[in-house]
N, C-alpha and C positions, 0 to 999 in steps of 0.2 A: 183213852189209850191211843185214840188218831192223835192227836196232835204233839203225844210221846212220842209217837213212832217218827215222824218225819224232825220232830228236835231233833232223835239220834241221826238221824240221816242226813239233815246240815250240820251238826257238829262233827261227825265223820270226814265231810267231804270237804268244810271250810275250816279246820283245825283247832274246833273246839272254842271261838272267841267266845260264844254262849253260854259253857258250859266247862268244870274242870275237867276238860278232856284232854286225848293227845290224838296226833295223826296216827303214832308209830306203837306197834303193841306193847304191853307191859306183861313184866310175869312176876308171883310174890317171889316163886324159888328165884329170883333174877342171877343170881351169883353163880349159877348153870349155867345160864344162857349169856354170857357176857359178849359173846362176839355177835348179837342182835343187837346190842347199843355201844359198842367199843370194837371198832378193827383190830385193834391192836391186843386183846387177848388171840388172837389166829399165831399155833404155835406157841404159848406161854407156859405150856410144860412138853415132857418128854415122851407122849404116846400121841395116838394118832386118836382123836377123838370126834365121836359121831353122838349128835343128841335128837331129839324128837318128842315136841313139848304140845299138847293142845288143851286148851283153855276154853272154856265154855262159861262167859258172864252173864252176871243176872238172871238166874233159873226162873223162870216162871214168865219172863216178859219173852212173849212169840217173838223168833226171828231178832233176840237179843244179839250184840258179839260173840264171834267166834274166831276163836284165833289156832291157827295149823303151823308148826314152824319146825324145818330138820335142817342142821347144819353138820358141820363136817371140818376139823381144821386138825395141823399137824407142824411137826415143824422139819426144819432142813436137817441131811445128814449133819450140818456142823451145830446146828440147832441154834443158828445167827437170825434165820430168818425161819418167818410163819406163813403159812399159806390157809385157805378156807373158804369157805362159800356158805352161804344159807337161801334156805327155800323158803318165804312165808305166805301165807294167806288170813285176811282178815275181814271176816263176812258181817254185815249188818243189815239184816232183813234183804231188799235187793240190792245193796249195793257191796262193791265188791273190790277189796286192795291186793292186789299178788304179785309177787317180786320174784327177785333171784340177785345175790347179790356176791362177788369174789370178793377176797380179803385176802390181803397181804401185809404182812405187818417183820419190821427189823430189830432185832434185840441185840442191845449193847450191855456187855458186863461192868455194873458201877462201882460193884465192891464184892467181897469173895461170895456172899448170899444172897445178891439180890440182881438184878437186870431193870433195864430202860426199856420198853419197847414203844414203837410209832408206830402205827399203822394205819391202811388206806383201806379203805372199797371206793367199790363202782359197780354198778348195773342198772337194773332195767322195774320200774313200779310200773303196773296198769289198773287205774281205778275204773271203778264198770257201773254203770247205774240201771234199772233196767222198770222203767217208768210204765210199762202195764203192770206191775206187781203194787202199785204205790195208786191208793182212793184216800181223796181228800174230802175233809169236810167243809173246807173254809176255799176260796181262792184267794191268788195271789200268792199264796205260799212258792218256796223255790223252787221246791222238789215237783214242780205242775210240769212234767218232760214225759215224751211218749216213746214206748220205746226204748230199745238198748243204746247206751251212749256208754263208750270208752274211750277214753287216754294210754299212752303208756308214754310212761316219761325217763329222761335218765335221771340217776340219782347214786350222789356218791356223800362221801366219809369221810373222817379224820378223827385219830384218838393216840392220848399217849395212856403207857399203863408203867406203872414201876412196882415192883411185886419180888416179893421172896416165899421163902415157904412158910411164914410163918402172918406175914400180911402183902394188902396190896392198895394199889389208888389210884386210880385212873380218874380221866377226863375225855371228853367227847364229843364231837358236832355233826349231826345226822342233818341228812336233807337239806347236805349243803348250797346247794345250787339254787333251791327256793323258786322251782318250777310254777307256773300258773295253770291250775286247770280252769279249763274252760266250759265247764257244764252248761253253767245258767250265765245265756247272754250280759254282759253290761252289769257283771259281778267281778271287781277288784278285787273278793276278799278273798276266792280261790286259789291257796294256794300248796304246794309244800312247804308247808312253817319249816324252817329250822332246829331244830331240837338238842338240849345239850346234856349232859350228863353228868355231874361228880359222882365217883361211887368208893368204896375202902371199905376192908377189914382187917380185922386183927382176929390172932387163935391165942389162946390163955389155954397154957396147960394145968390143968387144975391137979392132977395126980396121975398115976400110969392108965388109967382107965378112961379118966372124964377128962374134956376137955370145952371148953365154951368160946362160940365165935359170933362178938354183934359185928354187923355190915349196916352198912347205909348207902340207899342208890339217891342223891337227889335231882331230877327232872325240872325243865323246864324250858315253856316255850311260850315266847311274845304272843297278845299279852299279857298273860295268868300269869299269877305266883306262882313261884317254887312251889314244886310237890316234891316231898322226900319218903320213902320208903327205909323205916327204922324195923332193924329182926336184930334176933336173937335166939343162935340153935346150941343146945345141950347136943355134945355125941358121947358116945360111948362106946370105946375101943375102934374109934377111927369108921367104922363101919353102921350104926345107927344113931340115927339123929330125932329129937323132938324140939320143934322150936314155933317161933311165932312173932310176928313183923303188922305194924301197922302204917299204913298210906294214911298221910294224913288229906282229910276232907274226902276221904273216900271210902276206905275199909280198911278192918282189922283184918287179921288170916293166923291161921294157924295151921301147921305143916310137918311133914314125917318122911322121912325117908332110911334108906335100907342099900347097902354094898354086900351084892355080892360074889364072893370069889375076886374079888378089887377090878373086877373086869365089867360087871351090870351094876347100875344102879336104878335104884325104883326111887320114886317121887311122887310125894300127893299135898297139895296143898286147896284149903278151903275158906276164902273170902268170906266175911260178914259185915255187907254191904252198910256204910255208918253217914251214908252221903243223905240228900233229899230223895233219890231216885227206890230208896230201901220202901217206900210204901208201894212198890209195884212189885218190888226183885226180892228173892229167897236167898242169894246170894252164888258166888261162884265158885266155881268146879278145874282145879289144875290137875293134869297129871305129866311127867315127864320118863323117860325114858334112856341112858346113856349109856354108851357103850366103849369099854376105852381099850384100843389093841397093842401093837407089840412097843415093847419100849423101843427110843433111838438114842438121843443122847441125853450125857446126866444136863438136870437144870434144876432151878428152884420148883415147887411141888405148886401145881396149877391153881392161877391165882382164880379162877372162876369158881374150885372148892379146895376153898386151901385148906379145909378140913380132910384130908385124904390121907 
């Protein structure tokens, strides 16, 4: 179990070259959280929307990932442009990722249904390692540091989205700047990887009641393959959903969610870890929370759940 713990603790810190990992969180319900991987959903519908997602991977391995994330976006009186920020944090035993990031993003009308948006961030990561918490069996290992060591580095964004209310598609490049942490002396391979995103869905109205939406988020950062996240949710009457998405080389998930009064929605989603790491892990634990307030102007119906 020593020489797990500290894998996950250089793949966290050096962007995964070891292992299919990533620097930056993932989530199954992704299609909530789209302005954690895309500026440019900030403002992509017509209320003012707040969410708050936490994630708890691999049960059963001590001091596995933990992921915390509340964001916040809306758009302008003329609903031309988006505004937004998020909060996250992402813990791995002692070491530790937490950010804050604005979003601003510009929506152009393409055709009478649908919009262009671009958007940017910018803010601020500080990764934290805190090397009395970390006993090794071997030396030489990276993670041999005493003591709390932190960074905080800038880190910005770029995303286009084109969306209506009926589908959407975006693209995306996080951790543009490709910051170097500096942990472990006379290590080049510290860095913020860059990270990109394709993601799209389509809704199929199946009859007045049922309707069906696959999405697909695909990931990827130099220099792992493509990791693509395939789902597919059943709703029924716009307001409950049953559906289920798999990560490939990593887990399957299956998820549930509930609207209500079109103002709360509840979300749960649960991972069944399909990687190498499943002889240690029980699997993961999502739950999210979203809260949507007063309308402003009309626009197409929010591409993050165009099932709405």
């Amino acid at each position: 179990m020593a020489r797990l713990y500290t894998y996950l603790i250089v793949a966290f810190l050096t962007g995964g070259a070891a292992v299919q990992a990533q620097q930056l969180q993932q989530f199954s319900q992704f299609r909530f959280a789209g302005q954690s991987f895309n500026p440019a959903f900030a403002g992509s519908d017509a209320y003012f929307n707040a969410l708050a997602v936490h994630r708890t991977q691999w049960a059963g391995i001590n001091d596995a990932p933990r992921t915390y994330l509340m964001g916040l976006h809306a758009p302008s009186a003329d609903g031309k442009m988006g505004f937004g920020g998020t909060l996250y944090t992402d813990a791995v035993g002692p070491t530790r990722r937490t950010g804050v990031q604005g979003n601003y993003a510009y929506h152009l009308q393409v055709t009478d249904n649908s919009k262009l948006a671009l958007g940017l961030a910018f803010g601020f990561t500080q990764f934290s390692i805190d090397g009395s918490q970390i006993t090794l069996r071997e030396q030489g290992d990276l993670a041999a540091i005493n003591g709390m060591q932190a960074e905080l580095k800038p880190d910005a964004a770029f995303g286009a989205l084109w969306y209506s209310d009926k589908w959407f598609v975006g693209l995306s490049a996080n951790q543009i700047l490709n910051n170097r942490l500096d942990f472990f002396p006379g290590d080049n391979e510290g860095r913020m990887a860059v990270h990109y995103f394709l993601t799209g869905g389509y809704r199929f109205d199946l009859n007045e009641d049922f309707a069906a939406e696959p999405a697909v988020l695909v990931k990827y950062v130099s220099p792992l393959p493509p990791q693509a996240d395939l789902t597919l949710r059943l709703i029924y009457k716009g307001n409950l959903w049953l559906g289920g998405s798999y990560r490939t080389g990593d887990a399957a998930s299956v998820y549930a969610g509930y609207n209500v009064m079109d103002y709360l929605t509840l979300g749960y989603a649960y991972d069944i870890t399909t990687s190498s790491i499943r002889q240690y892990a029980e699997g993961t634990h999502e739950v999210f929370l979203a809260l949507r307030f007063a309308r402003n102007t009309p626009s197409p119906e929010p591409a993050e759940q165009t099932m709405k």
